[in-house]
C-alpha positions in Angstrom: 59.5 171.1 79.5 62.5 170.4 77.7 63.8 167.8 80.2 60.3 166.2 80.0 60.6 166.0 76.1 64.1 164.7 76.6 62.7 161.8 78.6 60.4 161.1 76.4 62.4 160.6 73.4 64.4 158.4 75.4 61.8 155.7 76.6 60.6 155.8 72.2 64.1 155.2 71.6 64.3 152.4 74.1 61.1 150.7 72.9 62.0 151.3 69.4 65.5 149.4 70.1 63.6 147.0 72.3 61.2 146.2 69.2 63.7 145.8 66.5 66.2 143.5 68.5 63.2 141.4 68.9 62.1 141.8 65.6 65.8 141.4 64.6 65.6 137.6 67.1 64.8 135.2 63.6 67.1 136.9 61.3 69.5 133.9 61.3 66.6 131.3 60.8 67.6 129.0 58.1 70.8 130.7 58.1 73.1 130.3 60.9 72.7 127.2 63.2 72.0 127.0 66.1 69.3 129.7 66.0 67.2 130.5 68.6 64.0 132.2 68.8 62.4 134.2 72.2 59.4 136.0 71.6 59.1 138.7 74.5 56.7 140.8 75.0 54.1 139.1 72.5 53.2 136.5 69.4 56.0 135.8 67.2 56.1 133.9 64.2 59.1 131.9 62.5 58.9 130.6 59.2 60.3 128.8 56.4 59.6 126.5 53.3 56.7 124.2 54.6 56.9 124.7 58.1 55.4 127.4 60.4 55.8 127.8 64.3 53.9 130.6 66.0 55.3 131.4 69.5 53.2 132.3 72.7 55.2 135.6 74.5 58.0 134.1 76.6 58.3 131.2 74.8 62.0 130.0 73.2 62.8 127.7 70.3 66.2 127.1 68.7 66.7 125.6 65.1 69.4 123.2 65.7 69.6 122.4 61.7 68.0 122.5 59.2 65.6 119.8 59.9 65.6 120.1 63.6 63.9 122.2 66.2 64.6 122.2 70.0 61.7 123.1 71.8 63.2 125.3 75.1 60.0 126.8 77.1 56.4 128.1 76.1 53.8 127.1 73.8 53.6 126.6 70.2 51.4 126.1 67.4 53.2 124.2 64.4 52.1 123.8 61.2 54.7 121.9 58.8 54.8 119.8 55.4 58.4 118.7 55.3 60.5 116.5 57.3 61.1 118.4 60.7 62.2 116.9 63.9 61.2 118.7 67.3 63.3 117.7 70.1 63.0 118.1 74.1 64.4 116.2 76.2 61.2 114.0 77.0 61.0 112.8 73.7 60.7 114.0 70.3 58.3 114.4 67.6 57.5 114.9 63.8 55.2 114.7 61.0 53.9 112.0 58.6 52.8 114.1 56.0 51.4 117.2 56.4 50.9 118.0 59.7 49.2 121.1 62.7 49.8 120.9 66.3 49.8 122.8 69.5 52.8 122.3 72.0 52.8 123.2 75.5 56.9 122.4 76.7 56.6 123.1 80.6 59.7 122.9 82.7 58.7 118.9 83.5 56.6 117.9 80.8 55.6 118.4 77.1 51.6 117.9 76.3 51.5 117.2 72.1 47.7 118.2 70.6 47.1 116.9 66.9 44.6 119.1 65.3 46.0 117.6 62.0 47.9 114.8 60.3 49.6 111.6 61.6 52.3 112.7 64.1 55.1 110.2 65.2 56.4 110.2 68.9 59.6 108.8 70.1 59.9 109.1 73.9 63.4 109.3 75.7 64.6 105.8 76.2 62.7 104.1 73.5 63.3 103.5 70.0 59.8 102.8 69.1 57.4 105.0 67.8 53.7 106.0 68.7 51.3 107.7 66.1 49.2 110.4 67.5 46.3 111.5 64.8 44.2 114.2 64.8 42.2 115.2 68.0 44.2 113.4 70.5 47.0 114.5 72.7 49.7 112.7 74.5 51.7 113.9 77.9 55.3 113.0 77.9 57.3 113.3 81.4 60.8 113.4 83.1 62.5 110.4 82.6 62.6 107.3 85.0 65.2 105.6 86.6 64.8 102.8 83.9 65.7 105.2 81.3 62.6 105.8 79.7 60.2 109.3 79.7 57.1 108.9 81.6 54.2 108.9 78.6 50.5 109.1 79.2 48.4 107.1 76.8 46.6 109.4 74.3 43.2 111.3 75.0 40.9 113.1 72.9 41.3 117.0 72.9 39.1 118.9 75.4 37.4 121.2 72.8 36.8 124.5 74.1 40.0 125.2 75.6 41.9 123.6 72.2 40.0 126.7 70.2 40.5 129.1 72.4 44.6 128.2 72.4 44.5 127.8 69.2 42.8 131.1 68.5 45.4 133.2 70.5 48.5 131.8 68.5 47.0 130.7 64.4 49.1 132.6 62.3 46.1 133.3 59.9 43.5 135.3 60.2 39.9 134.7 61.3 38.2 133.9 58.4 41.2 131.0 57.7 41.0 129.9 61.8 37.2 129.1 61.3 37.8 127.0 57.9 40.5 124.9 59.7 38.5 124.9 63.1 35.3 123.6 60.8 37.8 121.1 59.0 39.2 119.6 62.1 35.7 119.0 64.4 34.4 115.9 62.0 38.4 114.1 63.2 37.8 115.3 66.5 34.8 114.0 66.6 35.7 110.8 65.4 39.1 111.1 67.5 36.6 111.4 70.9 34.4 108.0 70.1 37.7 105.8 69.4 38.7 107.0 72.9 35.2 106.2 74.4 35.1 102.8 72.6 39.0 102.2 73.4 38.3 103.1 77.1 35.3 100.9 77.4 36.8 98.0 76.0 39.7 98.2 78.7 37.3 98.6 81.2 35.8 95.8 80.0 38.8 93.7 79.8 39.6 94.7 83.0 36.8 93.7 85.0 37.5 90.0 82.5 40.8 89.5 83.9 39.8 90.7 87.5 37.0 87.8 87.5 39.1 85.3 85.6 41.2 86.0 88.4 38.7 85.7 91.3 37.7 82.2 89.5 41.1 81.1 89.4 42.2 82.2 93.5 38.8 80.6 94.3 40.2 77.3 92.5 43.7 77.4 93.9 41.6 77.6 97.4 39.2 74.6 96.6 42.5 72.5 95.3 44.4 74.1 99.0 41.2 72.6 101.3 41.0 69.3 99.1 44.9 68.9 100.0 44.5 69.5 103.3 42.0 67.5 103.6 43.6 64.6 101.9 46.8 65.2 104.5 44.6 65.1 107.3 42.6 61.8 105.9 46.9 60.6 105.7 47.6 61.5 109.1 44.9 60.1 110.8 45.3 56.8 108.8 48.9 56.6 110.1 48.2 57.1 113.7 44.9 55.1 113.6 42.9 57.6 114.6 38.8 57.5 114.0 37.4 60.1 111.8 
């Protein structure tokens, strides 16, 4: 019995250690740089003036400085009002404003989903940057052998699964998640129809250039058979020959 209760006291100390080095893992945010950040065994949250990042369990972050956040493994939800740049080596990202996101960094690729505010993206290799609003998301990739990280062009946010990710890692609690969820579905909404409209009008300037293209091979083959033509009308001039 005694070696039983030894045991036991043991394994609570061990989870109890366990738990406080965890809970000990964001003591040096905003403090000592670099910082990271693992959560283990579940959610953690990291926090600071105007800026927010809830991490999935496994995921790592370090703070790099005090206005920049290297995003390692995991997912994310961000939340920030202040200048804050978040780095991986795809590309990086940050805010225009005021500014809520979900961010999925996967050993290849990081997927971006706006569910507020104006974000800015800079992909690897480029200097130019792409706005990505509310109720779209954006894929960046491993860089090419021209330099630059693949990027997919944005698409609106499938809904369902965006709530339910959302759900596991909000901060907040539910009451708060369904005012911002309510908030957000008029810009998704709006976000899903610029899509549409954007993808039909590429369709449809697509199939423009595919027939201006048709007309112009079929006119390159018309002016081919009147040159021909004329060449033969030459040659049998030349070697008077009947037609």
């Amino acid at each position: 019995m005694r070696t039983w209760r030894w045991l036991m006291c043991i394994a609570l100390f061990c989870v109890d250690v366990r738990v406080r080095a965890e809970e000990l893992q964001a003591i040096c945010w905003d403090k000592e740089m670099p910082c990271p950040v693992r959560a283990k065994a579940q959610r953690r949250l990291v926090e600071s003036k105007g800026l927010k990042i809830s991490l999935a369990a496994g995921s790592l972050l370090e703070q790099r400085d005090a206005d920049s956040v290297q995003l390692v493994q995991g997912s994310f939800y961000i939340s920030t009002s202040r200048a804050v740049v978040f780095k991986t080596p795809y590309g990086k990202f940050e805010c225009e404003g005021e500014c809520k996101a979900l961010a999925d960094r996967e050993p290849t690729r990081l997927t971006l989903k706006s569910l507020g505010g104006r974000w800015l993206i800079t992909r690897t290799g480029e200097s130019q940057q792409y706005a990505l609003p509310a109720g779209l998301q954006t894929l960046l990739g491993e860089v090419e052998p021209n330099g630059r990280a693949q990027m997919e062009f944005p698409q609106s946010l499938p809904w369902l699964s965006t709530v339910k990710s959302w759900a596991k890692l909000y901060p907040g609690n539910a009451k708060q998640l369904r005012e911002e969820v309510a908030d957000f579905r008029p810009a998704w909404r709006e976000a899903v129809e610029a899509v549409s409209h954007l993808h039909a009008e590429t369709a449809e300037r697509a199939i423009a250039s595919y027939e201006a293209g048709q007309a112009q091979e079929r006119a390159r083959q018309k002016a081919r058979e009147r040159e021909d033509e004329s060449l033969r009308s030459l040659f049998r001039a030349k070697n008077n020959l009947g037609q």
